[in-house]
N, C-alpha and C positions, 0 to 999 in steps of 0.2 A: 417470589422467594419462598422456598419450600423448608417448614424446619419439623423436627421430631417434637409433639406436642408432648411435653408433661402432663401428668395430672396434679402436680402440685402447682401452688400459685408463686404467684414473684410479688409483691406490694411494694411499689418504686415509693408511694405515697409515705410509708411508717420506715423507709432503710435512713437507719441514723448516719450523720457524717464519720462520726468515727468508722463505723463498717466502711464504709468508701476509703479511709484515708489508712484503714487496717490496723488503729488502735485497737477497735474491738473486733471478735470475730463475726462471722455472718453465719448460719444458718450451718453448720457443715456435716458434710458426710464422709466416713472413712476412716482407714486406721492408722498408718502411715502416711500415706497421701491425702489428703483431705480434700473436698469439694465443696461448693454452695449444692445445696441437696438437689435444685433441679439440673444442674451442670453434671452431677454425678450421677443420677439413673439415665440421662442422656448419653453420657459417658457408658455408661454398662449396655446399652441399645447397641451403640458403633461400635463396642466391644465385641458384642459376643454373632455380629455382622461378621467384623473382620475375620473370627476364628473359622467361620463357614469358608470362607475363603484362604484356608488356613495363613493366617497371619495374628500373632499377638502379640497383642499392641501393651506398650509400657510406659506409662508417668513417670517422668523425671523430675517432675517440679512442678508443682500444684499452688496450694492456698500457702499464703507466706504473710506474713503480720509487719508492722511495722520495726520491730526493733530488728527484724534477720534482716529489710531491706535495708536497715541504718547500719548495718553491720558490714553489710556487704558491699554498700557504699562507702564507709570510711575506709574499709582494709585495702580499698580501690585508689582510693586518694591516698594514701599514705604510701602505697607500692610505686605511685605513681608520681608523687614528687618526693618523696623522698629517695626509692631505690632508684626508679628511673630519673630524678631530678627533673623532670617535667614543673615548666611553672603554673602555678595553680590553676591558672584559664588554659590552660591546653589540657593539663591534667584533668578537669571535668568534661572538656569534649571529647577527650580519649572513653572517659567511664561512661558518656552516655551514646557512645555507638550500641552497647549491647542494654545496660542498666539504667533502670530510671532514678530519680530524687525519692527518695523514700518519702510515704502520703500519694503520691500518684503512681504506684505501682499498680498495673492490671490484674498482678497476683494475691493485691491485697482482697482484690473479689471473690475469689474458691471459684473461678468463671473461664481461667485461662490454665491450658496446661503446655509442656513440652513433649511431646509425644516421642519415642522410637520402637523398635522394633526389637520386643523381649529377646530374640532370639542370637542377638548380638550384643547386650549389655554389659557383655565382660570387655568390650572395648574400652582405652582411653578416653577421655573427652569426645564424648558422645554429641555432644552438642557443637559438631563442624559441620556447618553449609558444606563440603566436599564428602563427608557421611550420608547427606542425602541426593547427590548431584550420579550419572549415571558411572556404573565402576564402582560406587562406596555400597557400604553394607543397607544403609537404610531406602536405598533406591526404592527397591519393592514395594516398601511399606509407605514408602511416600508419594508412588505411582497408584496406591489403591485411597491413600486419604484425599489423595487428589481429587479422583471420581468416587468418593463415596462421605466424605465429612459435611460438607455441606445438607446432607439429606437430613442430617443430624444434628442441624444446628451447629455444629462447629464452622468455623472458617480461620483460615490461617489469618494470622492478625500483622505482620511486617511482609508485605510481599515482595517478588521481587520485578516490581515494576521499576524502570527507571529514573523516574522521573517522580518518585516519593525519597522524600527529604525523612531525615529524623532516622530512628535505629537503623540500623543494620539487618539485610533481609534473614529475619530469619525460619529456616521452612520446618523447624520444629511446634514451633508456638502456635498455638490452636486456641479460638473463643470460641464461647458457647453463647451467641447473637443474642437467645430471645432473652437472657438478663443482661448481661455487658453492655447490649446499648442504653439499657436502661440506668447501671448504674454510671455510666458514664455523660450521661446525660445532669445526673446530680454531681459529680465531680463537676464539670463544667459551669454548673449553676451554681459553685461555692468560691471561696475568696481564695484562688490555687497558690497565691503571694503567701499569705499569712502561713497554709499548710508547709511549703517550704523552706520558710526563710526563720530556718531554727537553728541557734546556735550549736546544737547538739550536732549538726550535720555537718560535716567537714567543708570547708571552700563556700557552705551557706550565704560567708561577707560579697562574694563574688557573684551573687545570684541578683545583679542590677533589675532594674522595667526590662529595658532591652531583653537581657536575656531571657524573662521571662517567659515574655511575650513570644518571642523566637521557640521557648520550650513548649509552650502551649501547643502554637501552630503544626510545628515540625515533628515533636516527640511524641504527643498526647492524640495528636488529631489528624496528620499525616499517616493513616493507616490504611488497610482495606476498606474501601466504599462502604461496603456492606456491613461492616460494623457502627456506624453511625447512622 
């Protein structure tokens, strides 16, 4: 496995759980978009790769904190049983085809991005599997991350093998390996019950062992090989 070396370090040993769980932030770089600092000159390597081959590449969603993924979890749950009337246990399996439990977000890392293709950004929801399937605008640009992300440390993180359980494939979402696995390795090694099961979190009563366990396996770890 071939990745783009930083020369800045990653210390798996001193990352606080909060960092992991996206109370606090981690290390970041940028202005708008923000990154973990080694995720983000990694990022500028496959950046300015792509534009030789003219293609400019655009972050749509970066480093994200705990209260945006509580937010974006409840407005989810609330659309969803109350507009849709969905009952609460359907209603969270509907929200985590794409989103996760806020605390176990990948984006609480500044490690994962959603990548497209600047040159089409004044599209509607940009984030449709059929945007980058062949015919849709981001084809191009996701025929070149194809053969070219990996050299960089990135790898798509929800693939679209069949036979992976958990989100939804999706071919925008890109990790950056040589941290992610590392902090996901400390996620794992913490109490993922306790970071979840908060009142503040909508349908939280509904997050039994069962389910848990079933999110762990399916949502959490059900990913690209290569990212673990």
């Amino acid at each position: 496995m071939f990745f783009f070396i930083c020369s800045i370090s990653f210390s798996q040993k001193n990352m606080d759980l909060n960092i992991v769980r996206g109370i606090k932030k981690p290390d970041l770089v940028g202005d708008s978009i923000l990154l973990e600092r080694n995720t983000y000159y990694a990022f500028k390597k496959m950046e300015d790769a792509a534009k030789k081959d003219g293609f400019n590449l655009k972050i749509v969603s970066a480093y994200r904190g705990y209260e945006r993924q509580k937010h974006i979890w409840n407005n989810k749950y609330n659309k969803f049983t109350n507009t849709h009337s969905l009952e609460p246990l359907k209603a969270i399996k509907e929200i985590i085809r794409y989103s996760t439990i806020p605390g176990t977000s990948r984006h609480h890392w500044g490690t994962d991005i959603d990548i497209i293709d600047e040159n089409y950004s004044d599209q509607e929801n940009v984030l449709m599997t059929s945007k980058f399937e062949k015919g849709g605008v981001f084809y191009n640009v996701k025929k070149w991350l194809d053969l070219n992300s990996e050299k960089f440390g990135f790898y798509i993180t929800y693939n679209n093998n069949p036979n992976r359980k958990g989100f939804d494939y999706e071919p925008w979402h890109y990790s950056y390996a040589p941290v992610s696995i590392k902090i996901l390795d400390i996620l794992m090694n913490s109490e993922i019950k306790k970071i979840i099961e908060k009142e503040s979190i909508n349908g939280a009563e509904y997050f039994n062992d069962e389910f848990i366990s079933k999110y762990i396996n399916e949502n959490i770890l059900d990913i690209n090989p290569a990212l673990k």
